[in-house]
N, C-alpha and C positions, 0 to 999 in steps of 0.2 A: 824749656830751653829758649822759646821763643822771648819769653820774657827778663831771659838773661842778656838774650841780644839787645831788649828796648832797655834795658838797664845800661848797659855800656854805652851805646850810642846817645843815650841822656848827657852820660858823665865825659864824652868825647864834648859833645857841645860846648857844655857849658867849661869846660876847659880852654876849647877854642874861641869861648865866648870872654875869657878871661885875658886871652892871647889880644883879640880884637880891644879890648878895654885898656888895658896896660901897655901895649906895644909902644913903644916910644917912638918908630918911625913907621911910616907907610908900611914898606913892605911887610912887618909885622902884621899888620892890623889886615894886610890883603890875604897872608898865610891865615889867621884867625878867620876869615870870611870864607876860604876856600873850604877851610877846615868843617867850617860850620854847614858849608853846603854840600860837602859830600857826606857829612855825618847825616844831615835829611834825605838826601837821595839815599843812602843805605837805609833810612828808617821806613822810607817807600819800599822799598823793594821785601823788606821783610815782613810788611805789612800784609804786602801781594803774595809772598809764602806763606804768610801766617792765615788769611781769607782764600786762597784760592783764586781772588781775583784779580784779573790782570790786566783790569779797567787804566789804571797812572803810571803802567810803565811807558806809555810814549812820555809822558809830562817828565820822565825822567831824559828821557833824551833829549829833549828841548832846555831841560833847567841843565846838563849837562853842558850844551852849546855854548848856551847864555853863562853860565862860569865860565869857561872857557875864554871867550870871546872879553869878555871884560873883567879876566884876569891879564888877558893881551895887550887891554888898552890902559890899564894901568901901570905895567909893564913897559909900556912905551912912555905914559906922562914920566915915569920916572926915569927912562933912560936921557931923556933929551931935556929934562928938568933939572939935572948936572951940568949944563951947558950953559 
């Protein structure tokens, strides 16, 4: 089972990694990014289901932030980049 999950999150990536390449405008290409980072941040987390160990689940709450925070500030270049 576990490896049905690393199978799908493969094929999300590279999906979103398709989204990021092809997007004709920013906010595509930042949807392809976001995509691609919570498809790794779910690969962490099933990694730490799959070991037992639950050594990188802070790194997920930090890599969490940090998308976050500069999905924000691209979010703002673009609102005020209409201007």
């Amino acid at each position: 089972m576990i490896n049905i999950a690393y199978a799908l999150l493969g094929l999300a990536t590279i999906c979103f990694g398709y989204r990021t390449l092809a997007g004709p405008s920013l906010t595509d290409r930042m949807t392809g990014l976001n995509g691609m980072l919570t498809a790794g941040m779910a690969g962490i987390a099933v990694h730490a289901v799959d070991t037992g160990n639950g050594a990188f689940l802070p790194v997920l709450v930090v890599v969490g932030l940090v998308g976050f925070v500069g999905t924000g500030m691209v979010a703002r270049f673009i609102e005020t980049h209409g201007r």
